[in-house]
PQR file with spaces between the fields and no chain letter, atoms N, CA, C, O and H, PARSE charges and radii, in Angstrom:
ATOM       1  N    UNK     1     139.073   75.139   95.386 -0.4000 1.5000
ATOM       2  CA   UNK     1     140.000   76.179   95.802 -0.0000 2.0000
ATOM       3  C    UNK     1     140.636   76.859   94.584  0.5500 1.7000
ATOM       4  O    UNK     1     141.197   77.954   94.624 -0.5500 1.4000
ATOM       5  N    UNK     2     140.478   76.030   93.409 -0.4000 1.5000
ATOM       6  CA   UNK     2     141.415   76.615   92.952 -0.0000 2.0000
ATOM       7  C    UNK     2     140.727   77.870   91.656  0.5500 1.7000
ATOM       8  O    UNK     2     141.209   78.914   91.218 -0.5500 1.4000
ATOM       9  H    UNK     2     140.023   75.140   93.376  0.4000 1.0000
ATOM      10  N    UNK     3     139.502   77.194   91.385 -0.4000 1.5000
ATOM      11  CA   UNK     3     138.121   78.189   91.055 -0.0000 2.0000
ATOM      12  C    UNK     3     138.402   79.760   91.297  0.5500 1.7000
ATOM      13  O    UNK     3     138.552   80.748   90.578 -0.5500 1.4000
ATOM      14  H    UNK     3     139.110   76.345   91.740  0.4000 1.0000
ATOM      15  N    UNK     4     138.396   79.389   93.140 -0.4000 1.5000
ATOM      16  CA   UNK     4     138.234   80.488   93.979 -0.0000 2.0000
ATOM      17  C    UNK     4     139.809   81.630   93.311  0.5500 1.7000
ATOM      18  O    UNK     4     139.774   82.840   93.086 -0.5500 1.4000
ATOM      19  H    UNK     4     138.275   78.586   93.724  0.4000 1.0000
ATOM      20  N    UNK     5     140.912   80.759   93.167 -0.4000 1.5000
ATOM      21  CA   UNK     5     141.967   81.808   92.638 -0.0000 2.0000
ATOM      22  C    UNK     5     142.119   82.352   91.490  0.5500 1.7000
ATOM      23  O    UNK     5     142.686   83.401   91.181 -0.5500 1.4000
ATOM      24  H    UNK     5     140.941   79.776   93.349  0.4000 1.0000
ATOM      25  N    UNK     6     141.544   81.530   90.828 -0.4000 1.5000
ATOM      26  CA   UNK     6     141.247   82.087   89.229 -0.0000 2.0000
ATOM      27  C    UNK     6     140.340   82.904   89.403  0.5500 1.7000
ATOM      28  O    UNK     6     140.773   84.035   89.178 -0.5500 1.4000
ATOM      29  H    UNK     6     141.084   80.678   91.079  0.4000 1.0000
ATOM      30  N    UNK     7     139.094   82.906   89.746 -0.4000 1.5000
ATOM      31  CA   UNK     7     138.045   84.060   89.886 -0.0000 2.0000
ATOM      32  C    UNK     7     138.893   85.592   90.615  0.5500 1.7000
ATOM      33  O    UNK     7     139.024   86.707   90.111 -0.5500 1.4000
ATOM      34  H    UNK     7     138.743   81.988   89.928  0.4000 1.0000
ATOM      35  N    UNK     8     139.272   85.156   91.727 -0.4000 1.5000
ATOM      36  CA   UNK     8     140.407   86.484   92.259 -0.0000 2.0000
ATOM      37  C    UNK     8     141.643   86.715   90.932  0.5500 1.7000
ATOM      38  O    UNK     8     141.375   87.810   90.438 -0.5500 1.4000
ATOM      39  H    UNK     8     139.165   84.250   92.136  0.4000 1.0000
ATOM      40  N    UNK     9     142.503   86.281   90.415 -0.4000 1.5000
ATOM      41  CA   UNK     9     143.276   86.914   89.436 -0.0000 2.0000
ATOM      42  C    UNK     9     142.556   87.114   88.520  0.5500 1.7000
ATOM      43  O    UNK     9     143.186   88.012   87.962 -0.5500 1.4000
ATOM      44  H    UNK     9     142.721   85.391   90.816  0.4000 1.0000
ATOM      45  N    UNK    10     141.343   86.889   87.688 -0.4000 1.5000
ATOM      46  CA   UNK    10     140.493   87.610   87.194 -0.0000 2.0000
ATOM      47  C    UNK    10     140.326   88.304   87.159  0.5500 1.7000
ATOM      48  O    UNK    10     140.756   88.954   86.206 -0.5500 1.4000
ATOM      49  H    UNK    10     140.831   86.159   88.141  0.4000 1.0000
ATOM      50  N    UNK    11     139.437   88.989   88.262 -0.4000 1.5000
ATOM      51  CA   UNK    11     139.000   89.882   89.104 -0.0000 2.0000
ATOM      52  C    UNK    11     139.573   90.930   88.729  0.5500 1.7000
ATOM      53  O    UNK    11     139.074   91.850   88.081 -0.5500 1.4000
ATOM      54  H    UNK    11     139.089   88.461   89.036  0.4000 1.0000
ATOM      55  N    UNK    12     141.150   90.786   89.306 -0.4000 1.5000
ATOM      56  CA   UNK    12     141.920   91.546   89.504 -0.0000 2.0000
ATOM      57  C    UNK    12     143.233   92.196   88.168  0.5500 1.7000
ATOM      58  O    UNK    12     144.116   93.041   88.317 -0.5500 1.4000
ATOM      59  H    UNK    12     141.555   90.039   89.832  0.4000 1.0000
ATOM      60  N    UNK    13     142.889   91.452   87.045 -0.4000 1.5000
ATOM      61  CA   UNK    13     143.298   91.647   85.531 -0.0000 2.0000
ATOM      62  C    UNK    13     142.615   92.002   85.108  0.5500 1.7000
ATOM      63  O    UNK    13     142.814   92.395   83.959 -0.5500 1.4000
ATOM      64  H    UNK    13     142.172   90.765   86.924  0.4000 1.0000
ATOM      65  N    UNK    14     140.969   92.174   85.839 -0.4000 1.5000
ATOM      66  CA   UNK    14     140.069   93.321   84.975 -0.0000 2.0000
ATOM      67  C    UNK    14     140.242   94.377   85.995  0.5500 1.7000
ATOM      68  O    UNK    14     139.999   95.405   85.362 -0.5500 1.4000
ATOM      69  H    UNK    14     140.807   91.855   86.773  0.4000 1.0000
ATOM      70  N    UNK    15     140.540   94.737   87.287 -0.4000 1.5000
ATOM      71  CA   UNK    15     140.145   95.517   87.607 -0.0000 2.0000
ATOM      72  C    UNK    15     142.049   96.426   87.013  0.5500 1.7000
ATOM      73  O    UNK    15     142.028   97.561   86.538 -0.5500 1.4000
ATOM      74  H    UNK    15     140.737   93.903   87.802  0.4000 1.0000
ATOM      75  N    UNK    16     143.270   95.731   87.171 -0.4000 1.5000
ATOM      76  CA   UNK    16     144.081   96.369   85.970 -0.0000 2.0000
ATOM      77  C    UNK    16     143.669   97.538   85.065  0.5500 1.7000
ATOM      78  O    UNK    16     143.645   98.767   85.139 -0.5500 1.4000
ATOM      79  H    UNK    16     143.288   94.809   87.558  0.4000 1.0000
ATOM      80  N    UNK    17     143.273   96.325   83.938 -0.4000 1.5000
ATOM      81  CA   UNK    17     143.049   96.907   82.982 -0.0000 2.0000
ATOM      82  C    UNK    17     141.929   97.864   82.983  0.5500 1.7000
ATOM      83  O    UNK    17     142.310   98.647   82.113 -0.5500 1.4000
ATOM      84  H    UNK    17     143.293   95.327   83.879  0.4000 1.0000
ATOM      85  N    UNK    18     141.096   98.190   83.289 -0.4000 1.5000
ATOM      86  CA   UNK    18     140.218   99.072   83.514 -0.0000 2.0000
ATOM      87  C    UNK    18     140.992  100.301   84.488  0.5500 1.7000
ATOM      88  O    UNK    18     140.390  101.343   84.231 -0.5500 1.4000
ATOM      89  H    UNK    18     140.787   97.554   83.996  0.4000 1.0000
ATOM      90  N    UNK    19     141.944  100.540   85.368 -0.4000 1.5000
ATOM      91  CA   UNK    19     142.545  101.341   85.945 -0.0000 2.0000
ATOM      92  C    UNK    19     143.359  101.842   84.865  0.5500 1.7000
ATOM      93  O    UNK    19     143.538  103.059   84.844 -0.5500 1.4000
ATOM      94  H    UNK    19     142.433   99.693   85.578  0.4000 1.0000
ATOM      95  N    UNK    20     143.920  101.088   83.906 -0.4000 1.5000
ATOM      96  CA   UNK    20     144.988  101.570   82.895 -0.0000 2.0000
ATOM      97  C    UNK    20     143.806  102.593   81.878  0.5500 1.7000
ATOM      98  O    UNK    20     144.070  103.756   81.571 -0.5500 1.4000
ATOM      99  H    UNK    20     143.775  100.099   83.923  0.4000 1.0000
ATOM     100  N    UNK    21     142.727  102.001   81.537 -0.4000 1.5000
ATOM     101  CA   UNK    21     141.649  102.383   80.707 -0.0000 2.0000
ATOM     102  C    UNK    21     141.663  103.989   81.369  0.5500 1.7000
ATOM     103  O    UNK    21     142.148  104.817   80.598 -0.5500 1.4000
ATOM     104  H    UNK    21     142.513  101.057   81.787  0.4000 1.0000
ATOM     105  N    UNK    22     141.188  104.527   82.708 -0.4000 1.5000
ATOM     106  CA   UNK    22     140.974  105.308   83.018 -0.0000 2.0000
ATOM     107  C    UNK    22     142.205  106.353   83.286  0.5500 1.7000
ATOM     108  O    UNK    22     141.990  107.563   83.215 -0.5500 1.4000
ATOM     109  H    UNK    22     140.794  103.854   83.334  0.4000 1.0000
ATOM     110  N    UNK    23     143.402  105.880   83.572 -0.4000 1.5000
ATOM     111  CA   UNK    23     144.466  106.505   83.680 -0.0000 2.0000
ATOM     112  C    UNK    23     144.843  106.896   82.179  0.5500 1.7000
ATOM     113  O    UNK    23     145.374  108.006   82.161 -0.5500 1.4000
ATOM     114  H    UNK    23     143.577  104.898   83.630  0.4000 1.0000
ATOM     115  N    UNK    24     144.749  106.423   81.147 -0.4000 1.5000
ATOM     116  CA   UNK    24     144.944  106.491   79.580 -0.0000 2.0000
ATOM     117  C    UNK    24     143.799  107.773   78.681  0.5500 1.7000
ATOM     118  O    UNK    24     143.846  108.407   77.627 -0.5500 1.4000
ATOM     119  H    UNK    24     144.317  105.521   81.162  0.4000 1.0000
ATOM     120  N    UNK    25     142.820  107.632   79.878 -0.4000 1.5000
ATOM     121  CA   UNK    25     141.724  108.830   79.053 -0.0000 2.0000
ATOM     122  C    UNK    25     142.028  109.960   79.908  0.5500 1.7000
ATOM     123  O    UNK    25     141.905  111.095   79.448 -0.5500 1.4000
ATOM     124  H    UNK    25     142.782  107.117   80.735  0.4000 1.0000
ATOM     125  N    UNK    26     142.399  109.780   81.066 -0.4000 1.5000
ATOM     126  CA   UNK    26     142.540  111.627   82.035 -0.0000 2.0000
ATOM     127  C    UNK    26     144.282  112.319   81.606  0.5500 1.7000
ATOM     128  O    UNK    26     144.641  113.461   81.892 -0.5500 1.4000
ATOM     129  H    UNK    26     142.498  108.858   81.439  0.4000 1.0000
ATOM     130  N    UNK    27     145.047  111.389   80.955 -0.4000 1.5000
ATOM     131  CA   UNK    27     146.063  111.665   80.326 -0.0000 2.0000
ATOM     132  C    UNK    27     145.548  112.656   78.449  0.5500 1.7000
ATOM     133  O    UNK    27     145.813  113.824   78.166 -0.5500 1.4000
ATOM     134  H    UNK    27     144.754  110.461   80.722  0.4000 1.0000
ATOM     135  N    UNK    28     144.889  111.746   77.669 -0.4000 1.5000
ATOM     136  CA   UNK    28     144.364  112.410   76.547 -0.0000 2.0000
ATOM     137  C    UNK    28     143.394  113.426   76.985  0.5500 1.7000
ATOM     138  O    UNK    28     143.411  114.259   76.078 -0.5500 1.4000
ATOM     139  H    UNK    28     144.673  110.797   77.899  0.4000 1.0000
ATOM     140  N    UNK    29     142.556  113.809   77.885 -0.4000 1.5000
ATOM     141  CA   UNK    29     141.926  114.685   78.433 -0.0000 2.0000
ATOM     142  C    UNK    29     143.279  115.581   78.935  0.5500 1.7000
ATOM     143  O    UNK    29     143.056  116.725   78.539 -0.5500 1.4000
ATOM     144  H    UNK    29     142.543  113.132   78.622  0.4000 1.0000
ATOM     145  N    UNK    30     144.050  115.562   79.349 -0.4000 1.5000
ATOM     146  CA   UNK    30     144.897  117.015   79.669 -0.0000 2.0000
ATOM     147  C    UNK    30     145.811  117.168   78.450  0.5500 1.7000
ATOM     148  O    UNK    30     145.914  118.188   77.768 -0.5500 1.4000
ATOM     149  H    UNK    30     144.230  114.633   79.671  0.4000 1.0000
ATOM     150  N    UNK    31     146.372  116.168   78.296 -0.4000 1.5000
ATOM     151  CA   UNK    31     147.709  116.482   77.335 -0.0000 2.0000
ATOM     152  C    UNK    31     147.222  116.860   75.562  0.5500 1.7000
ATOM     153  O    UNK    31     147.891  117.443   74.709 -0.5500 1.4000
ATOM     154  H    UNK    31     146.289  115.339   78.850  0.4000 1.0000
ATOM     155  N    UNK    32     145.501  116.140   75.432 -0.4000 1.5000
ATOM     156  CA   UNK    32     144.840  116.294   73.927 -0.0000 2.0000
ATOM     157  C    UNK    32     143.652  116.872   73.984  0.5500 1.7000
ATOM     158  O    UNK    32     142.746  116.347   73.337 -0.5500 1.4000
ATOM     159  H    UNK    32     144.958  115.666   76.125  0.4000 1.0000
ATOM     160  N    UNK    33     143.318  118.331   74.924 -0.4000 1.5000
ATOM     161  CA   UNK    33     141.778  118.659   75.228 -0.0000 2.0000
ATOM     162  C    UNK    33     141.127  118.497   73.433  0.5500 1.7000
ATOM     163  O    UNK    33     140.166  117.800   73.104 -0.5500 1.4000
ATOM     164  H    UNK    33     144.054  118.758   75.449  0.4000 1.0000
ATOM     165  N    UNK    34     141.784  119.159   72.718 -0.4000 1.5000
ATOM     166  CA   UNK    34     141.459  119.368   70.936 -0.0000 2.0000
ATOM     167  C    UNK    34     140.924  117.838   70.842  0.5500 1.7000
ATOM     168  O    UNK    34     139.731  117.575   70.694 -0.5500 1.4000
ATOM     169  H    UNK    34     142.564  119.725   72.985  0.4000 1.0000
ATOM     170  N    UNK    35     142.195  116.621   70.973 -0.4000 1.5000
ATOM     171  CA   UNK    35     141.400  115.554   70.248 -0.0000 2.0000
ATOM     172  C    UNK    35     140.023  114.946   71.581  0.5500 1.7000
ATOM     173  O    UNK    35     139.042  114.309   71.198 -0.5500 1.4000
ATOM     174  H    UNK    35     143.164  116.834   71.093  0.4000 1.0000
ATOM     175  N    UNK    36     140.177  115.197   72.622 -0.4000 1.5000
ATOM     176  CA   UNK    36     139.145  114.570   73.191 -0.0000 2.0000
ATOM     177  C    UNK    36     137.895  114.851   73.482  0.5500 1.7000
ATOM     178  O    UNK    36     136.987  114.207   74.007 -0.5500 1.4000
ATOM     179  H    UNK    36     140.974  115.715   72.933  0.4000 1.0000
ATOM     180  N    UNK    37     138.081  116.934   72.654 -0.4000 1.5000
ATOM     181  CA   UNK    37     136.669  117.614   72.376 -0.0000 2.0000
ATOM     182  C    UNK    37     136.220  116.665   70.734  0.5500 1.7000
ATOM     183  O    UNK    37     135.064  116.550   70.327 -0.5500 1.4000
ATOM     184  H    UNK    37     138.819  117.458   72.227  0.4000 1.0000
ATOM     185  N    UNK    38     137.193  116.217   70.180 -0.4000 1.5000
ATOM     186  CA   UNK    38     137.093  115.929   69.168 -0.0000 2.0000
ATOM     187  C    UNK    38     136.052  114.347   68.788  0.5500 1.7000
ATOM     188  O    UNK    38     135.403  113.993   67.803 -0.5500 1.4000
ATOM     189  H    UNK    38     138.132  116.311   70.510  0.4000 1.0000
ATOM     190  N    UNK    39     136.321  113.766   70.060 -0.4000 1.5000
ATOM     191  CA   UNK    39     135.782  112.462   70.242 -0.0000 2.0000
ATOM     192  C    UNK    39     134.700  112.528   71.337  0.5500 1.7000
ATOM     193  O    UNK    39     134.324  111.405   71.671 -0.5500 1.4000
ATOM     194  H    UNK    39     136.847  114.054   70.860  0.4000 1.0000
ATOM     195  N    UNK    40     134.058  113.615   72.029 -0.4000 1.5000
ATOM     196  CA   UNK    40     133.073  113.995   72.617 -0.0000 2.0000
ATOM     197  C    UNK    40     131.725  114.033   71.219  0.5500 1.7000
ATOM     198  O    UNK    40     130.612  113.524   71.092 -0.5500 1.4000
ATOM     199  H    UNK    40     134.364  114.528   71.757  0.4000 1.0000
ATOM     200  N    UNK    41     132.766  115.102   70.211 -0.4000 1.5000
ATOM     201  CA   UNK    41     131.858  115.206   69.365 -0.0000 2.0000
ATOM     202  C    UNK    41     131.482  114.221   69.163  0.5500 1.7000
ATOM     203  O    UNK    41     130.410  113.904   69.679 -0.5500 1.4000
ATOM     204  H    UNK    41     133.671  115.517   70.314  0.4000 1.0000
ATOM     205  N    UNK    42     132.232  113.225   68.267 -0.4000 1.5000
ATOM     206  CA   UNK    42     132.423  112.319   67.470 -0.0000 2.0000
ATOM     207  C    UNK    42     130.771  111.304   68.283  0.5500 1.7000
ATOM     208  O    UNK    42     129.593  111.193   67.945 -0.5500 1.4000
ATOM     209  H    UNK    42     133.102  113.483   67.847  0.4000 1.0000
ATOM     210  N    UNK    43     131.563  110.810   69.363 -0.4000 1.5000
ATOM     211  CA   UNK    43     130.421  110.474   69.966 -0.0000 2.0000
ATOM     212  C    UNK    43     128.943  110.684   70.332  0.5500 1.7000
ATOM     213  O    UNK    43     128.147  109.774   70.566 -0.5500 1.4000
ATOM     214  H    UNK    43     132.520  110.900   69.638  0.4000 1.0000
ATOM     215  N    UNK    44     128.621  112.288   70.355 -0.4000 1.5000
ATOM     216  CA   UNK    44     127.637  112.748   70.290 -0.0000 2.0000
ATOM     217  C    UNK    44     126.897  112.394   68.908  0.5500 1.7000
ATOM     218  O    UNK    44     125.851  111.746   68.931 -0.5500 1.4000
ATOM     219  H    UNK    44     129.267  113.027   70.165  0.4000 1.0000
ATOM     220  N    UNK    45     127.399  112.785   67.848 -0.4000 1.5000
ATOM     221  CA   UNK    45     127.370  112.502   66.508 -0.0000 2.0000
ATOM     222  C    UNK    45     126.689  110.535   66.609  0.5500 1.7000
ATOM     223  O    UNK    45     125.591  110.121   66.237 -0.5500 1.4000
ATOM     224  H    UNK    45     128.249  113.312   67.829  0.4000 1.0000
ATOM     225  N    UNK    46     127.294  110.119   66.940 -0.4000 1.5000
ATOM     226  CA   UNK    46     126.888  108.613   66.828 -0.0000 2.0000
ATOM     227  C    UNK    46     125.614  108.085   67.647  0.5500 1.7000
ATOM     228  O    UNK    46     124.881  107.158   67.301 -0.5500 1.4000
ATOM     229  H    UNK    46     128.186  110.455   67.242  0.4000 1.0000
ATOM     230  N    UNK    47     125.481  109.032   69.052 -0.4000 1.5000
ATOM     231  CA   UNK    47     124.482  108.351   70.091 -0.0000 2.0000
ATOM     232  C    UNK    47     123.492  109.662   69.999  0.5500 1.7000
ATOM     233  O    UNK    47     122.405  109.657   70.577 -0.5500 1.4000
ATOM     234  H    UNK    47     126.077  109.784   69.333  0.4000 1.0000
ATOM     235  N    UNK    48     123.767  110.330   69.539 -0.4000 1.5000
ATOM     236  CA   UNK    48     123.045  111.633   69.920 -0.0000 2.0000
ATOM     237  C    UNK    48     123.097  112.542   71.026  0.5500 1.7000
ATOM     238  O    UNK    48     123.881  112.073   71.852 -0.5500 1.4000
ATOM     239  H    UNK    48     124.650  110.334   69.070  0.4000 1.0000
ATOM     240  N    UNK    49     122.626  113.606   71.408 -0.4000 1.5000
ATOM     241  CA   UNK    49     122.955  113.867   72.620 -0.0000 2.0000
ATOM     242  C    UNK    49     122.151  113.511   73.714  0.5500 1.7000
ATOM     243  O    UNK    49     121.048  112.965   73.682 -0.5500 1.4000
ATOM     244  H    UNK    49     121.990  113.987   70.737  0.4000 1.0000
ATOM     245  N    UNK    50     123.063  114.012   75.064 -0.4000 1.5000
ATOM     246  CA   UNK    50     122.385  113.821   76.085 -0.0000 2.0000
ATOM     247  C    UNK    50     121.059  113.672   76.815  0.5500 1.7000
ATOM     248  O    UNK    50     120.668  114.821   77.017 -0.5500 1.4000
ATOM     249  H    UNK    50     123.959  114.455   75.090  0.4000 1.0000
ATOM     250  N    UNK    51     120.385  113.004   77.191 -0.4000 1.5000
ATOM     251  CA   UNK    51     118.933  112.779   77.373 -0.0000 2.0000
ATOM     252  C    UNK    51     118.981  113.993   78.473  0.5500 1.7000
ATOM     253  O    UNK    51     119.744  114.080   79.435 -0.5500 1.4000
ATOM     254  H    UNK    51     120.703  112.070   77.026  0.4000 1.0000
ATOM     255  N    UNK    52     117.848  115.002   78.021 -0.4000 1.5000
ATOM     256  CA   UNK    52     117.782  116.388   79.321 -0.0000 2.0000
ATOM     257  C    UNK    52     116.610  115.818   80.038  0.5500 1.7000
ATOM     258  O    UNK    52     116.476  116.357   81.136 -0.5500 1.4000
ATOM     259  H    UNK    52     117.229  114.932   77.239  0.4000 1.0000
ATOM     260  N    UNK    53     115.787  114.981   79.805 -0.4000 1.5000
ATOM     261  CA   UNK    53     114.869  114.022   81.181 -0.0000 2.0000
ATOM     262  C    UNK    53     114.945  112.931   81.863  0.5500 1.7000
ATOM     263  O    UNK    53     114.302  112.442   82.792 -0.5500 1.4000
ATOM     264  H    UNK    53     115.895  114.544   78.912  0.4000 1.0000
ATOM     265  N    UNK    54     115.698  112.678   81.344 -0.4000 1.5000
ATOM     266  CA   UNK    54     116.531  111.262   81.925 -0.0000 2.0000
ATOM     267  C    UNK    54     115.601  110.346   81.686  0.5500 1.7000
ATOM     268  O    UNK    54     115.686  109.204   82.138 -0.5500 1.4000
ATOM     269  H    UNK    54     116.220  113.075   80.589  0.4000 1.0000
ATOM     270  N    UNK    55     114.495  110.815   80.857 -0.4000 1.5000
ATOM     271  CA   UNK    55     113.497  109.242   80.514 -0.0000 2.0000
ATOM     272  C    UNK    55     114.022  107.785   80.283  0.5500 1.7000
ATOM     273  O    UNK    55     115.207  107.484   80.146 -0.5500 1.4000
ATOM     274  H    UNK    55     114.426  111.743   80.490  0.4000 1.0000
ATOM     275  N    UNK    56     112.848  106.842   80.260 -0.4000 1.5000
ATOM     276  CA   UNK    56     113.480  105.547   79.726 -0.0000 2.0000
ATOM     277  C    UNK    56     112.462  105.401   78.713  0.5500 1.7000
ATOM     278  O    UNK    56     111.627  106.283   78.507 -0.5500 1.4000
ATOM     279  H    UNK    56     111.885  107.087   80.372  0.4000 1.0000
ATOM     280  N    UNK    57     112.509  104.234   78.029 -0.4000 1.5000
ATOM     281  CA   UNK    57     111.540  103.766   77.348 -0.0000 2.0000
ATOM     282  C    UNK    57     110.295  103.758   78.223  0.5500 1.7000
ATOM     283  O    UNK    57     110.463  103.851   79.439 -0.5500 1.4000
ATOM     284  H    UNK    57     113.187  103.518   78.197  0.4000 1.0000
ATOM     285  N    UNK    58     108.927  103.648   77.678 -0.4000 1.5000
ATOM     286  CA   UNK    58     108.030  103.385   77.882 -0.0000 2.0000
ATOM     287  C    UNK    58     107.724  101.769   78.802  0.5500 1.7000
ATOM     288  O    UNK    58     107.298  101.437   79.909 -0.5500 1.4000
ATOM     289  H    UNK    58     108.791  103.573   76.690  0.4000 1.0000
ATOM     290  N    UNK    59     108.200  101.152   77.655 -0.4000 1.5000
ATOM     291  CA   UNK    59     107.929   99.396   78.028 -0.0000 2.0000
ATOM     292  C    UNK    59     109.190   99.147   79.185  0.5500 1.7000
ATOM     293  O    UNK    59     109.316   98.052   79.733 -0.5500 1.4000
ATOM     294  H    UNK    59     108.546  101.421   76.756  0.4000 1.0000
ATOM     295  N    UNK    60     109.960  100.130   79.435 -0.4000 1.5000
ATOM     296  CA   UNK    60     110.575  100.093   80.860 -0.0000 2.0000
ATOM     297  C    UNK    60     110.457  100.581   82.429  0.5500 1.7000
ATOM     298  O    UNK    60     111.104  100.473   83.470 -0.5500 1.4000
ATOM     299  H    UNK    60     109.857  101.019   78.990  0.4000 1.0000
ATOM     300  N    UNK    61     109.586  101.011   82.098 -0.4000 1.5000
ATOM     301  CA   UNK    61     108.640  102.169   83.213 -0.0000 2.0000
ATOM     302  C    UNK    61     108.504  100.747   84.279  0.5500 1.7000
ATOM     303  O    UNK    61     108.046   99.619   84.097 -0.5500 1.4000
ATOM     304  H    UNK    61     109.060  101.099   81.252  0.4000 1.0000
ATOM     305  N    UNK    62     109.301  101.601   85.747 -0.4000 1.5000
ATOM     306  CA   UNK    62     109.131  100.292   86.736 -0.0000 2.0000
ATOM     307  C    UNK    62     109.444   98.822   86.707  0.5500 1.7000
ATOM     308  O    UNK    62     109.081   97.824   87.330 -0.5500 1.4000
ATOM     309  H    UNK    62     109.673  102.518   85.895  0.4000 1.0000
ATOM     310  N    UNK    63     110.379   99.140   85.597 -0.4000 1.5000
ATOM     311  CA   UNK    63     111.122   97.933   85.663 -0.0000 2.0000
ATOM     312  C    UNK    63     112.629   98.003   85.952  0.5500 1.7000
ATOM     313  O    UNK    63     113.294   96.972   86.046 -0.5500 1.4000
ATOM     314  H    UNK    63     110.674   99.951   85.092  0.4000 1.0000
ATOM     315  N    UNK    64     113.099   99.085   86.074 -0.4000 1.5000
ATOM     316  CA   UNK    64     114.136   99.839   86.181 -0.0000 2.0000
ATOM     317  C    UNK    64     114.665  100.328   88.083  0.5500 1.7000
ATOM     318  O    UNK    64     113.478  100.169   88.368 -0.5500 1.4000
ATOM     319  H    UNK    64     112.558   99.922   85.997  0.4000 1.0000
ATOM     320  N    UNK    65     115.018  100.546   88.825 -0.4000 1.5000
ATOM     321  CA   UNK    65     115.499  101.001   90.232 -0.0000 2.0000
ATOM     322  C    UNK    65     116.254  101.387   89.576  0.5500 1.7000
ATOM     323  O    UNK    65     116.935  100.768   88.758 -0.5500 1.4000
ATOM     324  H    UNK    65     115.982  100.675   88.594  0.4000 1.0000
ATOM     325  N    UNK    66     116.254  103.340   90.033 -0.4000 1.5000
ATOM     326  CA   UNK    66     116.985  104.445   90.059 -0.0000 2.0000
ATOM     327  C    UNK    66     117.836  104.980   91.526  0.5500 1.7000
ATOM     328  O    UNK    66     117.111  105.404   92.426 -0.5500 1.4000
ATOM     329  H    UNK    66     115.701  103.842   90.698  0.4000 1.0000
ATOM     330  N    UNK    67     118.671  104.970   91.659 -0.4000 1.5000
ATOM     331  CA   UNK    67     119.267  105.630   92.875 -0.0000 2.0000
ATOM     332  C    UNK    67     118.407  107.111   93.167  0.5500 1.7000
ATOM     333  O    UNK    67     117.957  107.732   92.205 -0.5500 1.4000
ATOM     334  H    UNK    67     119.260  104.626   90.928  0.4000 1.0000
ATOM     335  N    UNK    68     118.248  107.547   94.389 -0.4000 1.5000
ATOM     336  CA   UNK    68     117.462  108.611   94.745 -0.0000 2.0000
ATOM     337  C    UNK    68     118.529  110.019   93.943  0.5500 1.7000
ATOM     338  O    UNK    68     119.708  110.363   93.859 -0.5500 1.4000
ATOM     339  H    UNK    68     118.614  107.042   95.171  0.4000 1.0000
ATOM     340  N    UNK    69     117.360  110.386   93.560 -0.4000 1.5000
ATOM     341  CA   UNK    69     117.994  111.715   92.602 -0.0000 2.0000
ATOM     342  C    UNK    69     118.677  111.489   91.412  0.5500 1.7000
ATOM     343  O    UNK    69     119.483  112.365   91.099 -0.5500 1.4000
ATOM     344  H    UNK    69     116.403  110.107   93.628  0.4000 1.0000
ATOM     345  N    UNK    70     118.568  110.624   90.742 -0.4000 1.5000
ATOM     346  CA   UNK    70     119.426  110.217   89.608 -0.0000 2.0000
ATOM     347  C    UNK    70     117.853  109.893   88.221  0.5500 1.7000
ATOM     348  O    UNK    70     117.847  109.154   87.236 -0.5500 1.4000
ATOM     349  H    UNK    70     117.913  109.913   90.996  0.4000 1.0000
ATOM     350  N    UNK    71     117.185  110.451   88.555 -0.4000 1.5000
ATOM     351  CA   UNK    71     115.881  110.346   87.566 -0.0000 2.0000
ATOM     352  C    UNK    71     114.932  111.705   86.911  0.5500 1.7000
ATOM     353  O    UNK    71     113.969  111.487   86.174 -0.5500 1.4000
ATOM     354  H    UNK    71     117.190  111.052   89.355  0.4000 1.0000
């Protein structure tokens, strides 16, 4: 039983913090458009940009389940 309550306050201190996570970026998205075009870049810069085919690797082909329309 008591597993079971730790797994629920878990749970629920990630699902917290991840609400704070998202409430903390739509705040710098209105109140900092400058710095959060700034860290769009930034990011682009590091991962590259956006995949325009939505490919995967090769050696992943069908190993992967795509939601319908998301490929």
């Amino acid at each position: 039983m008591t597993a079971v309550i730790d797994d629920a306050v878990e749970q629920y201190r990630k699902k917290q913090f991840w609400e704070k996570v998202r409430e903390q970026v739509e705040r710098t998205k209105r109140e900092d458009p400058e710095g959060w075009a700034g860290y769009l870049a930034e990011v682009e810069e590091i991962n590259g940009p956006p995949s325009r085919t939505h490919r995967i690797a090769p050696e992943w082909e069908g190993l992967i389940d795509f939601p319908q329309g998301e490929r």
